[in-house]
DRENLO-9276 format. One line per field, with one value per residue (C-alpha): chain; x, z, y; residue number from 1. Coordinates in pm, 1 decimal, padded with zeros to 6 digits. Layout:
DRENLO-9276
chain c(A ...);
c1 c(X ...);
c3 c(Z ...);
c2 c(Y ...);
resi c(NUM ...);
end
This chain:
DRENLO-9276
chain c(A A A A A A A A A A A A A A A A A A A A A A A A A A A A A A A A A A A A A A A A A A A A A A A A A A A A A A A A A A A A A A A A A A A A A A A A A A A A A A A A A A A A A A A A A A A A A A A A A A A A A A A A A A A A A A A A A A A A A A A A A A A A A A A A A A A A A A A A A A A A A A A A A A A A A A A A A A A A A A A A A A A A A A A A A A A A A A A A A A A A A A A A A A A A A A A A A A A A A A A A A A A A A A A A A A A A A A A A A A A A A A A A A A A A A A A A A A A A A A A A A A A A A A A A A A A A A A A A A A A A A A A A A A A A A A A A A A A A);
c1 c(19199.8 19422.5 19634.9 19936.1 19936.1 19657.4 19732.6 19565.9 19818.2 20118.7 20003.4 20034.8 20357.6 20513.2 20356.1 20546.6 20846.8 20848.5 20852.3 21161.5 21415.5 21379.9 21775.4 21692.1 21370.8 21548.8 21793.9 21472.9 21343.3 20982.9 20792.5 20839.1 20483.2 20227.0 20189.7 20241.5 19884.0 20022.1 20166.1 19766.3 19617.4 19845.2 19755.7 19384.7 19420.9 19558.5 19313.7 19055.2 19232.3 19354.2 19114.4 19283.5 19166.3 19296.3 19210.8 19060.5 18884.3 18706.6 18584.1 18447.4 18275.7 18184.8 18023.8 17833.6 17640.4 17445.3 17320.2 17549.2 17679.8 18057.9 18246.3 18612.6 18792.5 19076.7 18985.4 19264.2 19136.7 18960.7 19162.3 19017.0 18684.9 18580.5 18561.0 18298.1 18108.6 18183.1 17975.5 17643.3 17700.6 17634.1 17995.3 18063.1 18417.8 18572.9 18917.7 19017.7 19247.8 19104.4 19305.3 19300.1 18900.4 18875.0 19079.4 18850.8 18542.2 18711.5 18794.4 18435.8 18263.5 18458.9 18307.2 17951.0 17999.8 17756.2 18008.1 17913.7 18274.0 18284.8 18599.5 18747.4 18971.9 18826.5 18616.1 18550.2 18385.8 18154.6 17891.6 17818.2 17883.8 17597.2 17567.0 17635.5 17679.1 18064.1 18367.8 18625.5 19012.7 19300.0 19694.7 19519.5 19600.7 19993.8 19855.3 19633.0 19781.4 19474.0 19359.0 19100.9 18831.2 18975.1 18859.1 18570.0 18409.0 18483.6 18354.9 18025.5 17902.7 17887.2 17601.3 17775.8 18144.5 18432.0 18753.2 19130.2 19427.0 19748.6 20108.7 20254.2 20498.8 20453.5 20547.7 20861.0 21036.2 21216.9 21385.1 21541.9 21868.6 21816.7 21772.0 22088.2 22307.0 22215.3 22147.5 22326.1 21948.5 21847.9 21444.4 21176.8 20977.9 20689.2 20394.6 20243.5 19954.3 19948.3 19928.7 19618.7 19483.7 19506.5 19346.8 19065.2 19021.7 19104.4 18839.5 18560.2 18578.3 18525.9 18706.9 18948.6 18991.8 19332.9 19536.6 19861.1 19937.7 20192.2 20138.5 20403.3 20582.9 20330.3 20528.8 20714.6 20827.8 20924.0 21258.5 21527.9 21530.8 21117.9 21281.7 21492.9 21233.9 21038.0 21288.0 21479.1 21169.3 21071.2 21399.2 21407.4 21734.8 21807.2 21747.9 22146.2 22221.4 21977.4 22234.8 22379.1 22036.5 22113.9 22430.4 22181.5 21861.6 22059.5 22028.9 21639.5 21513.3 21428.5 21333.6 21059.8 21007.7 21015.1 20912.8 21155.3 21013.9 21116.8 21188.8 21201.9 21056.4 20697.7 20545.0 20386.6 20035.1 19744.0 19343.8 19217.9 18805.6 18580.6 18158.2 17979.0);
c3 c(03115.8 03261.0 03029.8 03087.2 02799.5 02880.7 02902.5 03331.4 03379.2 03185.2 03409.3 03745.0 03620.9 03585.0 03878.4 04103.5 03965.6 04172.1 04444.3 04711.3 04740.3 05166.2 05182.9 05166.7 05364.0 05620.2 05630.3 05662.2 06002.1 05816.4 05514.8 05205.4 05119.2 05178.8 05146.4 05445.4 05572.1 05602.4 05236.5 05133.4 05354.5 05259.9 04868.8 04986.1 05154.3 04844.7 04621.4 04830.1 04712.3 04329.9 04037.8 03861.9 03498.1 03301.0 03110.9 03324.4 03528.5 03199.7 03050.8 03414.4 03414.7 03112.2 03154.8 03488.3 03354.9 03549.8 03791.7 03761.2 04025.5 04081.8 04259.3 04355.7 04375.6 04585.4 04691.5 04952.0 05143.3 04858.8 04673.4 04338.1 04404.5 04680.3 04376.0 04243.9 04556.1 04592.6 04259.1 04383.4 04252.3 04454.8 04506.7 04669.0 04763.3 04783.0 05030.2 05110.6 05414.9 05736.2 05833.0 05519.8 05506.7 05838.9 05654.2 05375.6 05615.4 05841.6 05519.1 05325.7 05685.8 05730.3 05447.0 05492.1 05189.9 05213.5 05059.2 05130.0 05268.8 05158.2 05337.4 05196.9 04853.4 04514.5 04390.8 04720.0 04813.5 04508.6 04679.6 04900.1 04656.3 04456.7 04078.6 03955.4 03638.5 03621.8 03777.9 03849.5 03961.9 04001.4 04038.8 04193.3 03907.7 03982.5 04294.9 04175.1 04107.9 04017.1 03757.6 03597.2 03835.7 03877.9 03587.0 03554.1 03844.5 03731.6 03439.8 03608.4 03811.1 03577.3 03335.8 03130.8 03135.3 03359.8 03391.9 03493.7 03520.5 03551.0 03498.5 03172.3 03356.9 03728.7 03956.7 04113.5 03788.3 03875.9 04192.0 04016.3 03994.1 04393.1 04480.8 04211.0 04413.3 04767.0 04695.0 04383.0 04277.4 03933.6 03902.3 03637.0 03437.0 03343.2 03302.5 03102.8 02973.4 02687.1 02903.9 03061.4 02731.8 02648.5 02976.9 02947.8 02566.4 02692.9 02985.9 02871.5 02493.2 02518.5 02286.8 02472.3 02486.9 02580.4 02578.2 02683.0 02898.1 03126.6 03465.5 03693.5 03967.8 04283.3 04526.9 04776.7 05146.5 05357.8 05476.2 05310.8 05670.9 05554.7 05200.8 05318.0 05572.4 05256.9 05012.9 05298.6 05378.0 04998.0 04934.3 05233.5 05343.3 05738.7 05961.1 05991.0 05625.3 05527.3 05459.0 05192.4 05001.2 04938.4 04709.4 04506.6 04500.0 04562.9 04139.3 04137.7 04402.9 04333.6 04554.3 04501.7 04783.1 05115.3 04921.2 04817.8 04473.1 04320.8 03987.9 03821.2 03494.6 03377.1 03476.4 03175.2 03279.7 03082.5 03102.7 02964.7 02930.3 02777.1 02773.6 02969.5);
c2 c(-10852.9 -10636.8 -10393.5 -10290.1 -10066.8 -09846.0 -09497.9 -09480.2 -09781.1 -09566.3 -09287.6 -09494.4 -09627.8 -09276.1 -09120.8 -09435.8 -09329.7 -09073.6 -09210.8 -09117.6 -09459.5 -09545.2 -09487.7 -09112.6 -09102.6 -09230.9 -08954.0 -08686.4 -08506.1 -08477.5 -08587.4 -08474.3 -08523.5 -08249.0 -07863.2 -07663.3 -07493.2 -07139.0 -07140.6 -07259.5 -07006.6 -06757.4 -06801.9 -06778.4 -06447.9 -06328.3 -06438.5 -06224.5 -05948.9 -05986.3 -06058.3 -06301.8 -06420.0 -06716.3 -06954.9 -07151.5 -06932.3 -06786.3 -07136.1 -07227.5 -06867.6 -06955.3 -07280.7 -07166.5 -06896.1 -06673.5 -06978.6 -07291.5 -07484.0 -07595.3 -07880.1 -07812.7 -08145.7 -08092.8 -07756.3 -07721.5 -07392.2 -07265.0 -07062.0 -07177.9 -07207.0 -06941.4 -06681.5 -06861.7 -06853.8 -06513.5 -06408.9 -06631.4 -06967.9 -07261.9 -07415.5 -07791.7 -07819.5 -08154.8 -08174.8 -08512.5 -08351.6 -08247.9 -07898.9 -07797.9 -07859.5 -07694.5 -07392.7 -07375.7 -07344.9 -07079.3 -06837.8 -06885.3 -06831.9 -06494.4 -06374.1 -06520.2 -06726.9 -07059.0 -07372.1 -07710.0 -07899.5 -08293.4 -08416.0 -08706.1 -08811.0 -08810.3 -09058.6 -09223.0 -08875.4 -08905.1 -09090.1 -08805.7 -08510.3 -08382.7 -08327.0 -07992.8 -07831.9 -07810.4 -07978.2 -07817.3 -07972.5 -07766.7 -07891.3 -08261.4 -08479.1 -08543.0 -08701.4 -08905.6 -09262.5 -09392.4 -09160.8 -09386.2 -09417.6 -08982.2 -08890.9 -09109.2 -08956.6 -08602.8 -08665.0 -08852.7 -08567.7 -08256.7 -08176.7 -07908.6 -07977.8 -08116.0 -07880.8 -07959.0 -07713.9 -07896.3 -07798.6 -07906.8 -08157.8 -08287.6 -07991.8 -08160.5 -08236.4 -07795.2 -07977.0 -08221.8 -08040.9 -08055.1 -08442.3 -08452.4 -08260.8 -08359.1 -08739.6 -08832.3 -08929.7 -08857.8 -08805.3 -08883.5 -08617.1 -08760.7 -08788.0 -08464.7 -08306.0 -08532.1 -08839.2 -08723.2 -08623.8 -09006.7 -09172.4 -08872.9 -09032.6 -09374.9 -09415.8 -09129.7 -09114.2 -08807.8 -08511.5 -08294.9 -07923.1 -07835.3 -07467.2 -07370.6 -07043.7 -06919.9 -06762.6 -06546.0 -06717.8 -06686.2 -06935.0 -06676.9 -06691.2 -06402.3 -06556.9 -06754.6 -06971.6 -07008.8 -07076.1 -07345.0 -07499.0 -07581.6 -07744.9 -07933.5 -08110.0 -08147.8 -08303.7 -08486.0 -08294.1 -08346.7 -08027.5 -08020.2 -08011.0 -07750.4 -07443.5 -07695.2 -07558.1 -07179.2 -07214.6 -07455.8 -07200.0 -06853.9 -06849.9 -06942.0 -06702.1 -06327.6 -06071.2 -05824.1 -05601.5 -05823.5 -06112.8 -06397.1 -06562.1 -06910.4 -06991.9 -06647.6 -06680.8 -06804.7 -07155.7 -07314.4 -07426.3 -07617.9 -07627.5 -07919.5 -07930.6 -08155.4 -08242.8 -08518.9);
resi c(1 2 3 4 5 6 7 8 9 10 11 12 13 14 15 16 17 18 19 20 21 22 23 24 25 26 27 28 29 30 31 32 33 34 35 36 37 38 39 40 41 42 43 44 45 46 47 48 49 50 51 52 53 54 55 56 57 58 59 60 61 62 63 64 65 66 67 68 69 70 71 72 73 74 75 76 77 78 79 80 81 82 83 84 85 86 87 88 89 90 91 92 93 94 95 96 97 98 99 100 101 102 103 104 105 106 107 108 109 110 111 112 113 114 115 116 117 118 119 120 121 122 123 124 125 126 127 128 129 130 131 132 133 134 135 136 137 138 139 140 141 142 143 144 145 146 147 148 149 150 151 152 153 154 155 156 157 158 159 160 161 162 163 164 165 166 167 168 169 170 171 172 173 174 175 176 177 178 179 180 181 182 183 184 185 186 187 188 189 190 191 192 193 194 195 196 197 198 199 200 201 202 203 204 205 206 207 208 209 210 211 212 213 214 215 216 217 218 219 220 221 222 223 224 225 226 227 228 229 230 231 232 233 234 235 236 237 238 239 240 241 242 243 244 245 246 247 248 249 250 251 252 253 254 255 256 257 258 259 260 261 262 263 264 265 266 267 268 269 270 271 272 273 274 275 276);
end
C-alpha cells in the first residue's frame, strides 16, 4: 500500500518543493540546474594539491584499510574520490553526467591513476558497478528525489560500510534571501540530515552514525562578472538584470588575495555512516 507517511515519501515531498514556479523559468537565459564544469574542475585541481582531513575522509580511510575498495556515487570529476586512488585503493566512480565523466577520466589519467568510470545515475548504474568494500556519496543526496531505491543501493553494494556527507540543510536554502528579492518568491528549507537519518532507518534498518563539523567556505570565483554569471543563472535572473545581484551579495562575498569567497563564515556539514 502506498504510504504517504514514510519518511523516502516526506523526503520526495520536500525535495519538490523546490522546485522553480514556470513564471520565473520563463524569465531565465539558462537553467538553473547544474554545476558549471570549470567550477568542478577547478575544485579538482585543488584537491591535487591540499591534504584535506575530515570527518569523512577519516571514517572512509578508516573503513578501507590497507586494501579496500571504494565506489564514488556521484563522483563529479573526482574530487572526492581520486585521493583514494591516489594512496593504491581500487576506486569505481559512478557519474551519471557525461562531461563531467569525461573530466574525471582526463584528471585520474594525468596522473596515471587506474579508476574504473560507470556513467549513468544512481541506482540504475548498480547493475554494472561492482561490489566493493565501502560506498562512498558526497553532496548527491539533495538531488536525489527518489531516495529509497538511493539508499538501498548504497547500502546493497558495500561489505564494510556505506558513507554519505551532506550539508545539514539542502545547499540552496543560503539563496533564499535572493529568489526573495528578485522574484517576490519565498523558498522551502527542508529536508535535513535528520530526514535522511529516518528513510536510512526506514528502508535499511540499519543504525546510523551521524557527526556534525564545519568546513571553511571553498566556493570562490576570480571575478565578480564570474560571481554574477553563477547566481543569475542559479536564480534564474535574465542576462539583463544581472547587476541587480551585487547590492544583494556585495555583504556575502570576501576577498582573499585575488579570490572572491561566498558566504564568509563556516558551512555546517554532516557524515552520516552506517554497516551493511
Amino acid at each position: 500500500m502506498y504510504d504517504s507517511t514514510s519518511p523516502s515519501t516526506r523526503w520526495k515531498a520536500e525535495l519538490e518543493s523546490w522546485s522553480i514556479p514556470e513564471s520565473v523559468l520563463q524569465q531565465a537565459d539558462e537553467s538553473p540546474y547544474g554545476w558549471p564544469p570549470e567550477l568542478w574542475r577547478r575544485r579538482t585541481q585543488e584537491s591535487r594539491t591540499r591534504s584535506e582531513t575530515t570527518p569523512t575522509t577519516s571514517l572512509v580511510t578508516e573503513m578501507l584499510g590497507l586494501d579496500g575498495t571504494l565506489i564514488d556515487v556521484g563522483a563529479g570529476t573526482g574530487r572526492s574520490c581520486l585521493p583514494y586512488a591516489r594512496a593504491g585503493h581500487r576506486v569505481t566512480a559512478v557519474e551519471k553526467n557525461p562531461g563531467m565523466a569525461a573530466g574525471l577520466r582526463e584528471e585520474a589519467d594525468s596522473e596515471g591513476l587506474e579508476v574504473e568510470v560507470v556513467v549513468g545515475p544512481w541506482p540504475h548504474a548498480a547493475a554494472s558497478t561492482p561490489m566493493a568494500d565501502v560506498v562512498l556519496s558526497s553532496h548527491v543526496v539533495y538531488d536525489v528525489a527518489e531516495i529509497g531505491p538511493f539508499i538501498r543501493a548504497l547500502g546493497g553494494h558495500c561489505r564494510r560500510g556505506a558513507v554519505v556527507e551532506m550539508t545539514n540543510v539542502h545547499p540552496w536554502t543560503n539563496m533564499n534571501h535572493l529568489y526573495r528579492a528578485i522574484h517576490d518568491l519565498d523558498r522551502p528549507e527542508g529536508p535535513s540530515v535528520e530526514d535522511l537519518v529516518e528513510v536510512i532507518v526506514s528502508e535499511l534498518g540499519a543504525e546510523v552514525g551521524v557527526v556534525r563539523w564545519e568546513r571553511a567556505p571553498d566556493l570562490w570565483f576570480p571575478t565578480w562578472e564570474e560571481v554574477l554569471a553563477y547566481y543569475g543563472r542559479r536564480v534564474a535572473v535574465p542576462l539583463a538584470r544581472r547587476a541587480e545581484l551585487r547590492p544583494l551579495l556585495e555583504e556575502h562575498v570576501v576577498a582573499r588575495g585575488d579570490r572572491l569567497y561566498v558566504e564568509e563564515g563556516p558551512r555546517t556539514l554532516a557524515t552520516l555512516w552506517w554497516s551493511p
